[in-house]
C-alpha positions in Angstrom: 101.8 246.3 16.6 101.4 243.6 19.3 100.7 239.8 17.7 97.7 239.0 19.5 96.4 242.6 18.2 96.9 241.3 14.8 95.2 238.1 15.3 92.3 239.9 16.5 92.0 242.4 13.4 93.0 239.1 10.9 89.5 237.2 13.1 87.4 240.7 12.5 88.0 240.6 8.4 86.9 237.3 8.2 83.8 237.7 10.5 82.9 240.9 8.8 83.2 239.1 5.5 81.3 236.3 6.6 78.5 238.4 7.5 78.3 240.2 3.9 78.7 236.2 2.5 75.7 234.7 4.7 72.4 234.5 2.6 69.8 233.6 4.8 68.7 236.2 7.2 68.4 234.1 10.4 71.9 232.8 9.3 73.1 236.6 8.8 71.7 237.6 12.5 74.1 234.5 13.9 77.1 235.7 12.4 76.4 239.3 13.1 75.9 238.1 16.8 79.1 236.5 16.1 80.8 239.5 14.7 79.9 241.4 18.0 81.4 239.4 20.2 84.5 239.7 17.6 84.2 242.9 18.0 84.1 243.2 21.6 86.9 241.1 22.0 88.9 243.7 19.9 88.2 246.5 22.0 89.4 244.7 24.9 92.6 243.6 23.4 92.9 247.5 22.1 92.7 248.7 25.8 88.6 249.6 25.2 86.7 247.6 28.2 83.9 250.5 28.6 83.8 250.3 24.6 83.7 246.4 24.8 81.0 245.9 27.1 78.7 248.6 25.0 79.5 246.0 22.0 78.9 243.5 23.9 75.0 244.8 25.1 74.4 246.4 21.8 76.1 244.6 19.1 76.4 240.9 20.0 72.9 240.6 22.0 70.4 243.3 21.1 70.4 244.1 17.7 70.7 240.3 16.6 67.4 239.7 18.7 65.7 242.7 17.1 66.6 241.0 13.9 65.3 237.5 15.0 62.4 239.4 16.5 61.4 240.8 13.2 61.7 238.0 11.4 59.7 236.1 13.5 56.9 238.9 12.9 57.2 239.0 9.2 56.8 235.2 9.3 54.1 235.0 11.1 52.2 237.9 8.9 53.1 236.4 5.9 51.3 233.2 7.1 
């Protein structure tokens, strides 16, 4: 296994762990946003770019907004 492919899987265990660590929610939605991009930049390094720019759209922009959206909503509900 190449050593930049190595790097990359080290930096996706400790994001992934990060996100399970987080506590608040907003901060949990960050470092999910954070664990896309991760992510993404795995794929790429594995010879995925279609893969990577789906993780990209999906995993490092939409579903952390959903999240923030959400939260906003219940916020504001609870108020």
């Amino acid at each position: 296994m190449d050593t930049l492919q190595t790097i990359i899987l080290i930096f996706v265990g400790v994001a992934g762990t990060a996100v399970v660590l987080v506590r608040r929610p907003v901060d949990q939605a960050i470092a999910l946003s954070f664990y896309g991009l991760i992510l993404a930049l795995m794929f790429f390094v594995f010879q995925a770019p279609d893969v990577a720019m789906s993780q990209i759209a999906i995993g490092a922009v939409a579903l952390p907004l959903m999240i923030l959206l959400a939260l906003a909503k219940i916020r504001r509900d609870a108020e």
